[in-house]
gemmi code that builds the backbone of each chain (N, CA, C; Angstrom):
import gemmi

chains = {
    "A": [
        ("UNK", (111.240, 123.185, -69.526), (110.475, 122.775, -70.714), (111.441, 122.225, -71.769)),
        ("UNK", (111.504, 121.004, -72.151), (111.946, 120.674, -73.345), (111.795, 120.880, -74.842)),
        ("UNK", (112.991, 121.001, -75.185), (112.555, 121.602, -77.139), (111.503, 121.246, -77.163)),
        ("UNK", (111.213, 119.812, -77.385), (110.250, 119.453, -78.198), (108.723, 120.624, -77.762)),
        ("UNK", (108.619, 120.647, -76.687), (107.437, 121.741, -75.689), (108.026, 122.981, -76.519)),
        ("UNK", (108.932, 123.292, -76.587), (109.171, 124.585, -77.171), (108.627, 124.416, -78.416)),
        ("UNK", (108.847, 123.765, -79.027), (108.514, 123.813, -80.797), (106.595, 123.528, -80.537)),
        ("UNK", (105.946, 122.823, -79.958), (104.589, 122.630, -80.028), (103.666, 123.682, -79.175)),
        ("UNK", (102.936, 124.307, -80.407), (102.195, 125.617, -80.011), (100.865, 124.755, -79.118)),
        ("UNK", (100.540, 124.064, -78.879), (99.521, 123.559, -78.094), (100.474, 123.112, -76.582)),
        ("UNK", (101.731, 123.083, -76.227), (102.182, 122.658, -75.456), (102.418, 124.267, -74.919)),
        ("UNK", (102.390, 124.975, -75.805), (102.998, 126.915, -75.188), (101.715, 127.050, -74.612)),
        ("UNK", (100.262, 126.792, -75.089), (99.094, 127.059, -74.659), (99.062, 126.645, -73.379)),
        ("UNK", (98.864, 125.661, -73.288), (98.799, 124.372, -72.007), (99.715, 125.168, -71.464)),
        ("UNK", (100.602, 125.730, -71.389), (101.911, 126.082, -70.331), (101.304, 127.557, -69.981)),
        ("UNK", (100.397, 128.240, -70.736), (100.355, 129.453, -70.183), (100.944, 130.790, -70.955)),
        ("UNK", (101.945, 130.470, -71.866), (102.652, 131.313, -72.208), (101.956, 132.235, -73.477)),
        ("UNK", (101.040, 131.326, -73.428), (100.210, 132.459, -74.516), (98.970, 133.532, -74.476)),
        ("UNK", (99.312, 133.185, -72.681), (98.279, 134.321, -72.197), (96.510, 133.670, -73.177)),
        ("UNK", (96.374, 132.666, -73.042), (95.138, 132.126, -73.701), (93.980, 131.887, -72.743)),
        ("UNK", (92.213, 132.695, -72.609), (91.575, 132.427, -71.994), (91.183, 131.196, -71.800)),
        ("UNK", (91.266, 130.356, -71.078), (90.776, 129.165, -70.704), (89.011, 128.647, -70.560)),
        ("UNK", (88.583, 128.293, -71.137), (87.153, 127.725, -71.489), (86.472, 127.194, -69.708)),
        ("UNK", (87.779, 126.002, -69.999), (87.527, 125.009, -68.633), (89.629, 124.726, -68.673)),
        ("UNK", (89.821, 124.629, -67.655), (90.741, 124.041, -67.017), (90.728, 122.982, -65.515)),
        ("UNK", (91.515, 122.193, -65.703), (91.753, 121.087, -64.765), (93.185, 120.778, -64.225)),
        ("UNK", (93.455, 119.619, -63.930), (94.910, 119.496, -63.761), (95.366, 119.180, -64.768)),
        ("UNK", (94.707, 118.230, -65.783), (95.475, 117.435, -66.591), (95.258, 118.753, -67.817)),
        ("UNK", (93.689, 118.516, -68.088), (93.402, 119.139, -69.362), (93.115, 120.918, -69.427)),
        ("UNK", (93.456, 121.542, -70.317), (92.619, 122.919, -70.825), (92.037, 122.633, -72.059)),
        ("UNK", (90.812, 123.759, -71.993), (89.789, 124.079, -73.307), (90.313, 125.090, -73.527)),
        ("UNK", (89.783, 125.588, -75.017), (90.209, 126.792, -75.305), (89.386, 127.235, -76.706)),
        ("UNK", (89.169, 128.165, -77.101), (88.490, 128.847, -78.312), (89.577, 128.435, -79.585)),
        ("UNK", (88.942, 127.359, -80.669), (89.894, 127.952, -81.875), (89.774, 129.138, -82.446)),
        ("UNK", (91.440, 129.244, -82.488), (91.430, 130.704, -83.551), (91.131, 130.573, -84.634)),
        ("UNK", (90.506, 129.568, -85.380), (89.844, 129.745, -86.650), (88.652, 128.659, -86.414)),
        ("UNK", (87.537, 129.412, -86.289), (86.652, 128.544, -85.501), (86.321, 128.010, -87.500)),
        ("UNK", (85.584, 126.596, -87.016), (84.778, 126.048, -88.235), (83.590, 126.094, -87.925)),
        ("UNK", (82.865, 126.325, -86.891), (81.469, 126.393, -86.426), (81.479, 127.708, -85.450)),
        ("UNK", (80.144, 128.281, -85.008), (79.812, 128.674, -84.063), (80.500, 128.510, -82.924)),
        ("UNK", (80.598, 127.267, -82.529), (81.099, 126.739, -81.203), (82.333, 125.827, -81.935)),
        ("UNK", (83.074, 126.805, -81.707), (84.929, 125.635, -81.619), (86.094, 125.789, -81.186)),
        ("UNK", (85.760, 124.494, -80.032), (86.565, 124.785, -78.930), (87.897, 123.292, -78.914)),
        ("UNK", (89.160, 123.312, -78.499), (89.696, 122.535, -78.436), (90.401, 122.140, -76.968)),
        ("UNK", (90.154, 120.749, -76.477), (89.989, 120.351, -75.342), (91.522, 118.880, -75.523)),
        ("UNK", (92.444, 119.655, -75.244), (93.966, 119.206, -75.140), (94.407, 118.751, -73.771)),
        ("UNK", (95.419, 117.857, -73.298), (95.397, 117.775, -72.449), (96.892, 118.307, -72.274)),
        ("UNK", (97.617, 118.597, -70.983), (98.400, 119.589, -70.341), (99.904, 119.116, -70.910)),
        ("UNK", (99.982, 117.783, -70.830), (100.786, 116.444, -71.292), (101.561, 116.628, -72.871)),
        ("UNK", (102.257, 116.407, -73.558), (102.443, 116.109, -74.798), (101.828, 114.781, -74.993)),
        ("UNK", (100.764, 114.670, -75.990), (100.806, 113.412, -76.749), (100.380, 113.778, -78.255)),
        ("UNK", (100.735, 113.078, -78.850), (100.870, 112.851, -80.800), (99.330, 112.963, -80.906)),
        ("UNK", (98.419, 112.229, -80.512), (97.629, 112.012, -80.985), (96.582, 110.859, -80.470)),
        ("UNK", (95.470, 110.755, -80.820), (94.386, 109.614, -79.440), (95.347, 108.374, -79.910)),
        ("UNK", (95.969, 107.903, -81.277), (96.474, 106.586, -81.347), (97.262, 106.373, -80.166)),
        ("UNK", (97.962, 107.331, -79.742), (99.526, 107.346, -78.807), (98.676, 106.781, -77.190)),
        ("UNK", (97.306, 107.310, -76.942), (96.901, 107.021, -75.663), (96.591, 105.512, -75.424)),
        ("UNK", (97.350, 104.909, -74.518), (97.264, 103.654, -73.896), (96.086, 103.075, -72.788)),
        ("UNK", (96.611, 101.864, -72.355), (96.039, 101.242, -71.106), (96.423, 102.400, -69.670)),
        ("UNK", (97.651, 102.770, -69.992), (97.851, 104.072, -68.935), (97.287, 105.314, -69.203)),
        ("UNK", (96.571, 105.819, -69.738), (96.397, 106.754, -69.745), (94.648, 106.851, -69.448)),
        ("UNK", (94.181, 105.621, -68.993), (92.304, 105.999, -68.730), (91.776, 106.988, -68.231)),
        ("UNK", (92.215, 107.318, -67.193), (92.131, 108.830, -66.413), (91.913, 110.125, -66.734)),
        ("UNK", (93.393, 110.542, -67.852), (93.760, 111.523, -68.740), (92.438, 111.690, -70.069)),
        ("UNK", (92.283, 110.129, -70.498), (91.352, 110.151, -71.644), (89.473, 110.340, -71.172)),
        ("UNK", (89.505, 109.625, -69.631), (88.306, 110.328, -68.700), (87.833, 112.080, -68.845)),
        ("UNK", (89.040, 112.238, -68.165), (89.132, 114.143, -68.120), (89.288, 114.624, -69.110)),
        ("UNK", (89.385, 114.262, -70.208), (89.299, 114.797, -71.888), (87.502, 115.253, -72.288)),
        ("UNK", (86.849, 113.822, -71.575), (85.766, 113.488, -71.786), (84.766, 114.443, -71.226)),
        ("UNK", (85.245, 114.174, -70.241), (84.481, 115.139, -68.411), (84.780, 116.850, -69.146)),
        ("UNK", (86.202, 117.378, -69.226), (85.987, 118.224, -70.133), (85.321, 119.063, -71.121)),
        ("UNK", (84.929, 118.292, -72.104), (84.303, 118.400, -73.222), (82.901, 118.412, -73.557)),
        ("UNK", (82.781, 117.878, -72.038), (81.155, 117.947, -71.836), (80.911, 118.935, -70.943)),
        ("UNK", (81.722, 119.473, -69.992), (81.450, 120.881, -69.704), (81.812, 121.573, -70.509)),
        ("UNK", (82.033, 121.683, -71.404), (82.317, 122.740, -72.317), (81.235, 122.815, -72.958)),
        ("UNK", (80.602, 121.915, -73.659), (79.149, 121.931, -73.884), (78.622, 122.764, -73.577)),
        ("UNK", (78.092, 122.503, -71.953), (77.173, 122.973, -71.552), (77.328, 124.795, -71.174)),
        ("UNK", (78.537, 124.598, -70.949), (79.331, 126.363, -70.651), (79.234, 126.648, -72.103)),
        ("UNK", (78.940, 126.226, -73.168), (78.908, 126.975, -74.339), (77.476, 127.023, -74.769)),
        ("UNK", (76.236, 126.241, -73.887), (74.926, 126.320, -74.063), (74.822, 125.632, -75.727)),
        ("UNK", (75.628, 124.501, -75.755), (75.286, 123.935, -76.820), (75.050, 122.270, -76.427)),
        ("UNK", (74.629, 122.062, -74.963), (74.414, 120.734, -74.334), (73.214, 119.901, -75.195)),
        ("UNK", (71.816, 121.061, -75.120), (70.862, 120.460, -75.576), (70.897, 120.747, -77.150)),
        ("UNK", (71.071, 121.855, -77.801), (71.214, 121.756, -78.966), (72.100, 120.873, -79.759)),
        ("UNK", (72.946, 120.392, -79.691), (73.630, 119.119, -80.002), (75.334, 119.741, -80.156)),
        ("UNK", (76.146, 119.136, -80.032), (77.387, 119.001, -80.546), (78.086, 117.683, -80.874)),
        ("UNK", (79.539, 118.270, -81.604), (79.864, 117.374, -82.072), (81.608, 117.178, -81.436)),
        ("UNK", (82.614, 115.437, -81.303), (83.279, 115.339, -80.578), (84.113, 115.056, -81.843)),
        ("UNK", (85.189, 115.692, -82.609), (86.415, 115.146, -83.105), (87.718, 114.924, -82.823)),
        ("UNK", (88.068, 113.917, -83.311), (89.745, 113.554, -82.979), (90.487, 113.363, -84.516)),
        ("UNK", (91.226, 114.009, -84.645), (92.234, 113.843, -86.170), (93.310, 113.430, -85.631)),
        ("UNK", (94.132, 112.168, -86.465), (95.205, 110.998, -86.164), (95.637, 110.936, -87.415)),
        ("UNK", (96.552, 111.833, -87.088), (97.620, 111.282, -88.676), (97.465, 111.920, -89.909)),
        ("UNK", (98.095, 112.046, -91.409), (97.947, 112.588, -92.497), (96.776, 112.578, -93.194)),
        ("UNK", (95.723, 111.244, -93.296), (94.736, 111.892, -94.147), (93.382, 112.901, -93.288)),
        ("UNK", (93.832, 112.224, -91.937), (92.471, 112.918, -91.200), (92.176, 114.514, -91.075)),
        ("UNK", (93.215, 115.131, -91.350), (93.639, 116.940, -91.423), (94.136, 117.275, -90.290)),
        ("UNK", (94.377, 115.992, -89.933), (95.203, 116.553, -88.136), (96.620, 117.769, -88.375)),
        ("UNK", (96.247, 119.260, -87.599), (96.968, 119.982, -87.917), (98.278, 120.326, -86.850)),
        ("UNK", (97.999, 120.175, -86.180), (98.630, 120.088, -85.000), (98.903, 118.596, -83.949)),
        ("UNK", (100.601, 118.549, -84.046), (100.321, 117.000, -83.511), (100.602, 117.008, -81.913)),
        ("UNK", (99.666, 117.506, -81.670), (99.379, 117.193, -80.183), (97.746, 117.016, -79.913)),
        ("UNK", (97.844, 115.724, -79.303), (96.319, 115.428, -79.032), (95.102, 116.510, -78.290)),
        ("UNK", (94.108, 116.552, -79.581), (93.347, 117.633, -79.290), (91.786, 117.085, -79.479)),
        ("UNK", (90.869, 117.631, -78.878), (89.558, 116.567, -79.427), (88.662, 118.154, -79.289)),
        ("UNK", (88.145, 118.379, -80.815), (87.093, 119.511, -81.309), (85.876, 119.394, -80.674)),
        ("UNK", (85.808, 120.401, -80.062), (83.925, 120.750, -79.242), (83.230, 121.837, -80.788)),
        ("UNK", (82.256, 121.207, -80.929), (81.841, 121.470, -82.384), (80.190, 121.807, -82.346)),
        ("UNK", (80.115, 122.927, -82.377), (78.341, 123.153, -81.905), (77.752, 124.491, -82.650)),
        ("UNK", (76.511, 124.781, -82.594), (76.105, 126.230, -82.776), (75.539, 126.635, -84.408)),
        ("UNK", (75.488, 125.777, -84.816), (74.748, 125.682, -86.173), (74.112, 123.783, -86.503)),
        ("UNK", (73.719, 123.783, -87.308), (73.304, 122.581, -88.084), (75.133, 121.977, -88.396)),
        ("UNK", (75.402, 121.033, -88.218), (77.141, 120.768, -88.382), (76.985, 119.958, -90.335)),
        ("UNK", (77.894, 120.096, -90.947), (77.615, 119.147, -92.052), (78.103, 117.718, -92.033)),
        ("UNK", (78.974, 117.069, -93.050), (79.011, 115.889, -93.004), (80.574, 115.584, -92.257)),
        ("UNK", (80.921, 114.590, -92.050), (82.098, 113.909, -90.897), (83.040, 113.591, -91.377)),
        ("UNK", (82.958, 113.363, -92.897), (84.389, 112.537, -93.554), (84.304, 113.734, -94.788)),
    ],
    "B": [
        ("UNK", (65.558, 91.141, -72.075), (65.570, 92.537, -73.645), (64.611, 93.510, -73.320)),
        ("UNK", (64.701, 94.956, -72.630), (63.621, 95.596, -72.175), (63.035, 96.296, -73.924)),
        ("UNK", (62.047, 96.854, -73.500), (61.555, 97.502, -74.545), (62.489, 98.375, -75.399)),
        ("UNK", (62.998, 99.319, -74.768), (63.220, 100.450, -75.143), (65.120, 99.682, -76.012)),
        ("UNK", (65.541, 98.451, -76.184), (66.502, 97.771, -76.364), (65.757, 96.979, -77.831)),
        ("UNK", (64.856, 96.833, -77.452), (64.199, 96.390, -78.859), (63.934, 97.457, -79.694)),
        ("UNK", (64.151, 98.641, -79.635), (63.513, 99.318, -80.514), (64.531, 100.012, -81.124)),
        ("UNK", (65.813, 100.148, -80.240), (66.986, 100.879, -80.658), (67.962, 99.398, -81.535)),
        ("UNK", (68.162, 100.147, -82.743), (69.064, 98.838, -83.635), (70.592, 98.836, -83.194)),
        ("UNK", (70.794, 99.252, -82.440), (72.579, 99.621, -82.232), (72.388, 98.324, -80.591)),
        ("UNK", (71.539, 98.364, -80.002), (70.922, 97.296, -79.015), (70.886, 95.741, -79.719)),
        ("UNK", (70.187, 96.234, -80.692), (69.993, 94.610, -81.854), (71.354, 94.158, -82.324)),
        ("UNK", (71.624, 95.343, -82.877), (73.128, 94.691, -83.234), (74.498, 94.155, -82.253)),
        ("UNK", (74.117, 95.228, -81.247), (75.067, 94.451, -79.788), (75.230, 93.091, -79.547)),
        ("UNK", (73.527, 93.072, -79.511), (73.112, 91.902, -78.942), (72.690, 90.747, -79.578)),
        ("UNK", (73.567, 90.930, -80.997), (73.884, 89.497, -82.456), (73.043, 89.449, -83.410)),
        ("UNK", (71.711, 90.185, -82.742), (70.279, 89.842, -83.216), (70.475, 89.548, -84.864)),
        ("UNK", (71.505, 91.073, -85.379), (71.204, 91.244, -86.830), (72.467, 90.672, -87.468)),
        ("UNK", (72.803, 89.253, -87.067), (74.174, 88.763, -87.389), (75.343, 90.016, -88.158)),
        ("UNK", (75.334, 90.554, -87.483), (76.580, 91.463, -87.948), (78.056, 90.860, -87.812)),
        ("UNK", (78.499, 91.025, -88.614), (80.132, 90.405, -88.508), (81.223, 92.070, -87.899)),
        ("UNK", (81.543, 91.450, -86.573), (82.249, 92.263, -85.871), (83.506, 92.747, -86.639)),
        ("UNK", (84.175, 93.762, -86.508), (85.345, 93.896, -86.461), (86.263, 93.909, -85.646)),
        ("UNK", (85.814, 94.435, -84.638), (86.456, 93.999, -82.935), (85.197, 93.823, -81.997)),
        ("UNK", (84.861, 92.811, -81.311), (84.251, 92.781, -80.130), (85.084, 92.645, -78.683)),
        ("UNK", (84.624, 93.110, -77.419), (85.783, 93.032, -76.368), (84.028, 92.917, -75.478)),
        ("UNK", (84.465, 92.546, -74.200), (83.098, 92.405, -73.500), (82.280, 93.397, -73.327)),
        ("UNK", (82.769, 94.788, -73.441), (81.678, 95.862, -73.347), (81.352, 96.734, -74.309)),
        ("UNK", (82.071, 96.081, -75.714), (82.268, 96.996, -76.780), (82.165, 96.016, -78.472)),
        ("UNK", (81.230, 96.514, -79.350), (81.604, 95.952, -80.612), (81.701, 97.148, -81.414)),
        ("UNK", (82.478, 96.665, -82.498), (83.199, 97.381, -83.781), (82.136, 96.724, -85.470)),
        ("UNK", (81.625, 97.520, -85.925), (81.387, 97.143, -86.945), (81.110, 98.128, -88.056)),
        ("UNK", (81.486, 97.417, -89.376), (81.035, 98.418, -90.642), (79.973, 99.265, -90.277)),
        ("UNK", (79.872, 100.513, -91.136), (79.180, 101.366, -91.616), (77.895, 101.084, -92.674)),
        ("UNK", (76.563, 100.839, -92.824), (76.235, 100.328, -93.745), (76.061, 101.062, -94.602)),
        ("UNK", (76.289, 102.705, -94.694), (76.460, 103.860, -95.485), (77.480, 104.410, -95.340)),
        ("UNK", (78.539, 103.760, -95.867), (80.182, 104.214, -95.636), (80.347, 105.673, -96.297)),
        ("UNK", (80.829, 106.570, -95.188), (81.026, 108.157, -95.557), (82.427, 108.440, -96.314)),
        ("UNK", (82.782, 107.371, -96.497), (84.750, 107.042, -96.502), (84.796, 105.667, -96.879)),
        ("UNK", (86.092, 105.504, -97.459), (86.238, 104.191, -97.361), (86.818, 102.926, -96.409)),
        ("UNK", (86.807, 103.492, -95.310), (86.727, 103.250, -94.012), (85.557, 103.734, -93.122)),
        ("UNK", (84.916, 103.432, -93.070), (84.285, 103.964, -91.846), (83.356, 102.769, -91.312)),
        ("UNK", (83.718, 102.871, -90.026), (83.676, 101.793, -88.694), (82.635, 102.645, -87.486)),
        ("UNK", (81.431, 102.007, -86.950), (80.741, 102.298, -85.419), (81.688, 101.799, -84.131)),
        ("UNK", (82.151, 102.055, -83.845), (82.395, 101.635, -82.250), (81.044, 101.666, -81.225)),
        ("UNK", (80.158, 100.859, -80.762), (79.171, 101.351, -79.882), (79.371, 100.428, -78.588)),
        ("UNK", (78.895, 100.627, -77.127), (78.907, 99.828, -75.875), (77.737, 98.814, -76.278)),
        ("UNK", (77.928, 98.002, -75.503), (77.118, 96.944, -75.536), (75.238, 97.526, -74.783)),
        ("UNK", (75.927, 97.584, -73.967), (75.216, 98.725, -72.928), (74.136, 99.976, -73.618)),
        ("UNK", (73.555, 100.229, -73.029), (72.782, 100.857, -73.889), (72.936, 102.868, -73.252)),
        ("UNK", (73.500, 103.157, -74.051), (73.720, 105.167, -73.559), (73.678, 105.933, -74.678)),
        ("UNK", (72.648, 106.914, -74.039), (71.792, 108.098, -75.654), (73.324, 108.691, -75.834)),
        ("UNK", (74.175, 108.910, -75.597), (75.712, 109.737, -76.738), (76.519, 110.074, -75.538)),
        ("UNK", (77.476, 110.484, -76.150), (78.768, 110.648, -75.171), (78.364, 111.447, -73.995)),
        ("UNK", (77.383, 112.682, -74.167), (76.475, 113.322, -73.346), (76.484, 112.539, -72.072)),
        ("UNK", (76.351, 111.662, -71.869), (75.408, 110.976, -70.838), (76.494, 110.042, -70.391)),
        ("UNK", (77.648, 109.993, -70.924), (78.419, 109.526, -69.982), (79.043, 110.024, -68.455)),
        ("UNK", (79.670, 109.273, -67.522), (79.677, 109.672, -66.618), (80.814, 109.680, -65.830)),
        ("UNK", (81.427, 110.007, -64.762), (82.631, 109.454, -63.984), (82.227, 108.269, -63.880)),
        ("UNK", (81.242, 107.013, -63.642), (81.511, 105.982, -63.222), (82.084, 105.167, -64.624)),
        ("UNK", (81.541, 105.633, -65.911), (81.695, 105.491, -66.888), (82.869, 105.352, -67.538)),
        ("UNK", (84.377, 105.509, -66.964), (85.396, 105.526, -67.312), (86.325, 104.632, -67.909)),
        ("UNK", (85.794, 103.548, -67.415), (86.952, 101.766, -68.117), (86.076, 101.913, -69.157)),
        ("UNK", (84.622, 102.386, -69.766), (84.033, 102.202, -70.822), (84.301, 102.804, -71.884)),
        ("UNK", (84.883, 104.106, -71.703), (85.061, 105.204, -72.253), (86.453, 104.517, -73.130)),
        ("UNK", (87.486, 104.307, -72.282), (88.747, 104.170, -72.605), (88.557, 102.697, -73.416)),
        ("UNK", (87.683, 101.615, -72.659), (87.669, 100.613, -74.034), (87.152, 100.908, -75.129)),
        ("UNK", (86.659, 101.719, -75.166), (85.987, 102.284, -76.667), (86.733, 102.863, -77.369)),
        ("UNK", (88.104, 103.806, -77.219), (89.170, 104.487, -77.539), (89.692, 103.374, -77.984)),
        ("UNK", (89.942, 102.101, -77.012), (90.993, 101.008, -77.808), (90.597, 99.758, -78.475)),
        ("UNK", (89.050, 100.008, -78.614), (88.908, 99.546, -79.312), (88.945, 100.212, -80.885)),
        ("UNK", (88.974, 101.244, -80.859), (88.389, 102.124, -82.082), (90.185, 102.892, -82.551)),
        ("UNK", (91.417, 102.362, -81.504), (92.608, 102.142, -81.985), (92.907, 100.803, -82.504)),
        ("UNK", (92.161, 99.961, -81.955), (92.835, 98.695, -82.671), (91.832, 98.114, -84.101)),
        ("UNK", (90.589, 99.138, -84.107), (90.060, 99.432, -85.582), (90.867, 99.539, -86.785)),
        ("UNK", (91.638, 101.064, -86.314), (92.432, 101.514, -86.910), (93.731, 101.113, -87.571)),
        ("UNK", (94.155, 100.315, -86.874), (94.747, 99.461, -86.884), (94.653, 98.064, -88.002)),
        ("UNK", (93.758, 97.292, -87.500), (93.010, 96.395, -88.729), (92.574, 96.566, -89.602)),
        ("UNK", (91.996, 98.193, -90.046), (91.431, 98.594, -91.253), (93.199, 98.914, -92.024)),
        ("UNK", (94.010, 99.049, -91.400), (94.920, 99.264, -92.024), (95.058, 100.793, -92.197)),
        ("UNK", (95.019, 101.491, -91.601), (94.337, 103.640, -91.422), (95.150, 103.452, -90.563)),
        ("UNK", (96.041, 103.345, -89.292), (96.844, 103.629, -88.592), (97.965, 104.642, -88.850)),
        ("UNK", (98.831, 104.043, -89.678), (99.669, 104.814, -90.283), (99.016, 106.461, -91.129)),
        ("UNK", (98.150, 105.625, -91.941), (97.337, 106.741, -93.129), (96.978, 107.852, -92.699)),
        ("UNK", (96.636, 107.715, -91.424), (95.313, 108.451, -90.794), (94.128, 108.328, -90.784)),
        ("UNK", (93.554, 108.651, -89.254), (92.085, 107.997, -88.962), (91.154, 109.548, -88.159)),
        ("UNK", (90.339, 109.809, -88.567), (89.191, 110.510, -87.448), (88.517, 109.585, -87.120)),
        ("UNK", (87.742, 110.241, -84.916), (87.369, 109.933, -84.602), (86.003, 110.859, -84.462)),
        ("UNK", (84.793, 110.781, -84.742), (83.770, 110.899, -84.773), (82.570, 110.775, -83.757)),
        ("UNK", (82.540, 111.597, -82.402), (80.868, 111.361, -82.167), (80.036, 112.234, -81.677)),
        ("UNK", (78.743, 112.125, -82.267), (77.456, 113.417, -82.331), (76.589, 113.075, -81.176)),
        ("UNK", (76.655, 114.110, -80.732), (75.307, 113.999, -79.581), (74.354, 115.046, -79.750)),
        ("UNK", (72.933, 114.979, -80.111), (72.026, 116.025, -79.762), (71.841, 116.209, -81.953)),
        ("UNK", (70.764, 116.863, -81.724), (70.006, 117.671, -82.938), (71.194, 118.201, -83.612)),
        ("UNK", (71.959, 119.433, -83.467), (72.709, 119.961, -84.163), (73.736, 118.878, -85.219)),
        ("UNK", (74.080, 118.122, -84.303), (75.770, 117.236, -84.121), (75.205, 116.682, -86.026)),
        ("UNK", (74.036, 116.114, -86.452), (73.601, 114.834, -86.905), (73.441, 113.620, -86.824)),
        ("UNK", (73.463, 113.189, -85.429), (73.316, 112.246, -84.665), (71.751, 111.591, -85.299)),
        ("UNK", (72.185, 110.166, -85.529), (71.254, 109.943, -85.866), (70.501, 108.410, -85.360)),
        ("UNK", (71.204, 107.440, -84.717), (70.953, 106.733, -84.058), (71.244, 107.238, -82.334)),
        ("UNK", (70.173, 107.383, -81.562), (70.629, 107.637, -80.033), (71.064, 106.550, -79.288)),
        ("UNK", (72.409, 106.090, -79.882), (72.862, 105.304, -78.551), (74.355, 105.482, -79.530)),
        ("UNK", (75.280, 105.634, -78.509), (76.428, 106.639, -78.451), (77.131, 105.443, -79.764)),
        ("UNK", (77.905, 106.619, -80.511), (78.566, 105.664, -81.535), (79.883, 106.486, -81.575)),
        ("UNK", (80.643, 106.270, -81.889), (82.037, 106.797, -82.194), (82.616, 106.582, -83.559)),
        ("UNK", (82.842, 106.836, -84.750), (82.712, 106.611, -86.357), (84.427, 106.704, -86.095)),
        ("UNK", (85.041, 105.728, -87.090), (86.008, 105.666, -87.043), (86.099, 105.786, -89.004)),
        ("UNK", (87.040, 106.694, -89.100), (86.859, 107.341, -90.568), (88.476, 107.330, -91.420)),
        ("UNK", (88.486, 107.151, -92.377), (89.858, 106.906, -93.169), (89.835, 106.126, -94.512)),
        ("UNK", (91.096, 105.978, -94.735), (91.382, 105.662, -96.260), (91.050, 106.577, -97.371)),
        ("UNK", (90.795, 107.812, -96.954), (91.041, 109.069, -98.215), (91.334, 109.914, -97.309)),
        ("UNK", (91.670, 111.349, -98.072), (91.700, 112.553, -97.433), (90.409, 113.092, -96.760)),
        ("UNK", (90.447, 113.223, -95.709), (88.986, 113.094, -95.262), (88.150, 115.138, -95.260)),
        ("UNK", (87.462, 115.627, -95.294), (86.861, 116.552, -95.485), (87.194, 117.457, -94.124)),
        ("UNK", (86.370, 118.505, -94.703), (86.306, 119.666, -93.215), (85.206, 118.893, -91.792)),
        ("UNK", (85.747, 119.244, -90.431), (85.363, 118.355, -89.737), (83.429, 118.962, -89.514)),
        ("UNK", (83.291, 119.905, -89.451), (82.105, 120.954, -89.210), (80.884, 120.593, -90.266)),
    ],
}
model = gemmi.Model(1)
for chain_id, residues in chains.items():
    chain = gemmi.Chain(chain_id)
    for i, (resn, *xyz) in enumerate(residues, 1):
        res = gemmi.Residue()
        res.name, res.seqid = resn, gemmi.SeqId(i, " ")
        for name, pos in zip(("N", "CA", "C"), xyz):
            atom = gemmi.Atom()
            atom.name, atom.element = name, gemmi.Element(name[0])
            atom.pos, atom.b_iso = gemmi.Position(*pos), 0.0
            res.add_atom(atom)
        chain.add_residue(res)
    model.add_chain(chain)
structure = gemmi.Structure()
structure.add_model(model)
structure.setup_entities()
């Protein structure tokens, strides 16, 4: 594992080392419960990989950004918030509140959600 | 133009009806303003194609998925939010606030943007 993996707590997750229940796992991607949920349902669906953030994902990466997708929608439904609605976020950069810079996309469900910006 | 394409405006607007001035169009994807900007950025990404929310996407669905990501990076980009920071935004179902059913992706920036929930 390289520093940089050492220093990023979403890269210790993804690796296992935090003993973290897994939602859904795949090859590429894990889900996982935030520890400070903002809703009912909040779950974060990272992929195994280091990346910064959705800006950083390319023409190479369709697959990875597929199974993000495929992901997140079983998570949905494993969280029984398929038909009641949820919601899909991505934070990129300083004003968006992105807290963690490793690409993460919020499964967001389980109440009425409020506004987006 | 089947029925159910006439009645949905995200169909109309795909399909020029409501002369909208693009911000990015690519063959399966247009970009355009917000006409109730939540931010002072905020951008639709929608398929040309007609699909009730990310919900309903699919494995075959995958080059669509990812042009919608780059298109809604190279948004980001042109709005000048790249650097700044950008959220990515999309609601499926009752809870989320989804409010047009055909899948949109909100591309959000140019302030500090709010709690995502």
């Amino acid at each position: 594992m390289s520093d940089h993996q050492e220093a990023c707590i979403f890269c210790r997750i993804a690796a296992g080392d935090m003993e973290t229940a897994f939602v859904v796992e795949t090859d590429r991607v894990v889900a996982f419960d935030d520890i400070s949920p903002q809703a009912p349902i909040h779950v974060q669906v990272i992929p195994k990989r280091h990346v910064d953030s959705v800006h950083e994902l390319g023409s190479g990466d369709t697959a990875l950004w597929a199974e993000i997708l495929d992901v997140a929608n079983r998570v949905a439904v494993k969280k029984g918030v398929d038909e009641s609605g949820f919601r899909l976020v991505s934070n990129a950069g300083p004003d968006s509140g992105q807290e963690v810079h490793h690409l993460h996309v919020h499964v967001l469900g389980g109440k009425k959600l409020g506004p987006i910006a």
